[in-house]
C-alpha positions in Angstrom: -9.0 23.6 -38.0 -6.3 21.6 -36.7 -2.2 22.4 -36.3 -2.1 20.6 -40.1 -4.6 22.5 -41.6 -3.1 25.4 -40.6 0.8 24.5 -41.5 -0.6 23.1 -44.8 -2.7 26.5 -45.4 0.5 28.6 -44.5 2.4 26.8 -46.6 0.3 27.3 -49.8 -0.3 30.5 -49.5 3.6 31.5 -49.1 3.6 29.1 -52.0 1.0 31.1 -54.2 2.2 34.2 -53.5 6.4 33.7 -53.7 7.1 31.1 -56.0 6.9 32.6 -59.7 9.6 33.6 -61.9 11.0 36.8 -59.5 10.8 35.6 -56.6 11.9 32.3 -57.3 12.1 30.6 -53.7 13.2 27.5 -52.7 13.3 25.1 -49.3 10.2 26.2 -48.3 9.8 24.4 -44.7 7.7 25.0 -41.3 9.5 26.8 -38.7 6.8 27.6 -36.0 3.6 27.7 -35.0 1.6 29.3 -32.3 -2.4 29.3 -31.4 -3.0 32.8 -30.2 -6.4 31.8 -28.0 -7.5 35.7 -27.3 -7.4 35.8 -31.6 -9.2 32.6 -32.3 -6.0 32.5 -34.6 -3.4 30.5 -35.9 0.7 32.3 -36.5 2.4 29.8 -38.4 6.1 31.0 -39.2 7.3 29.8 -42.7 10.9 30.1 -43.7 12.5 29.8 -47.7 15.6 31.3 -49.4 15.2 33.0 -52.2 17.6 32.9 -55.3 19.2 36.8 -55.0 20.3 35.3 -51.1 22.5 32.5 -52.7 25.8 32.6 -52.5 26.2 36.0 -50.5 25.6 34.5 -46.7 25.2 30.4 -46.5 21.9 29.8 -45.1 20.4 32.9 -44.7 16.3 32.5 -45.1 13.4 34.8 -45.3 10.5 34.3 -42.2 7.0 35.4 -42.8 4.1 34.9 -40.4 0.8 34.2 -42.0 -2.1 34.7 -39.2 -5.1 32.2 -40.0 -8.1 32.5 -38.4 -9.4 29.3 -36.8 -12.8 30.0 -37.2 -12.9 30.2 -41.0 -9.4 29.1 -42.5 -9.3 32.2 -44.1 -5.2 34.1 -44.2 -5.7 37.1 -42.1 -2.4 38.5 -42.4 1.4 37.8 -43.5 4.2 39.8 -41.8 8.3 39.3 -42.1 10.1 38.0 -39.5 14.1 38.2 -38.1 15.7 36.5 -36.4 15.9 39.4 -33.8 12.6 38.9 -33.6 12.6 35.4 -32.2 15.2 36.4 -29.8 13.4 38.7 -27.9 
């Protein structure tokens, strides 16, 4: 699996899972990815804002990880993100 195999995997899976009628997200986009060699894995960090975050702070986005492992393609795991996160 290459780096677009995995974004494009990430992607539609977010997509599949958050875009129905409650969730209702939008400017779904690529924010990071990392190949974690000891996992055989790929973490690809996916951002979107969802409608119920409009309007109260500009810009503010949701971040979920979705692990993928390299051997298979299959979604191991999706965890949230902050943006404390990314600073430490």
């Amino acid at each position: 699996m290459d780096v677009k195999e995995a974004v494009r995997t990430a992607k539609q899976y977010i997509e599949d899972l958050f875009i129905n009628e409650d969730e209702r997200i939008t400017s779904v986009g690529l924010e990071e990815v990392v190949f974690d060699d000891t996992k055989h894995a790929w973490k690809v960090t996916i951002g979107f804002s969802r409608s119920w975050n409009q309007g109260f702070t500009v810009g503010r986005r949701s971040f979920k990880v979705v692990q993928i492992d390299d051997r298979n393609g299959r979604v191991v795991s999706m965890t949230h993100r902050t943006l404390s996160d990314a600073l430490n």
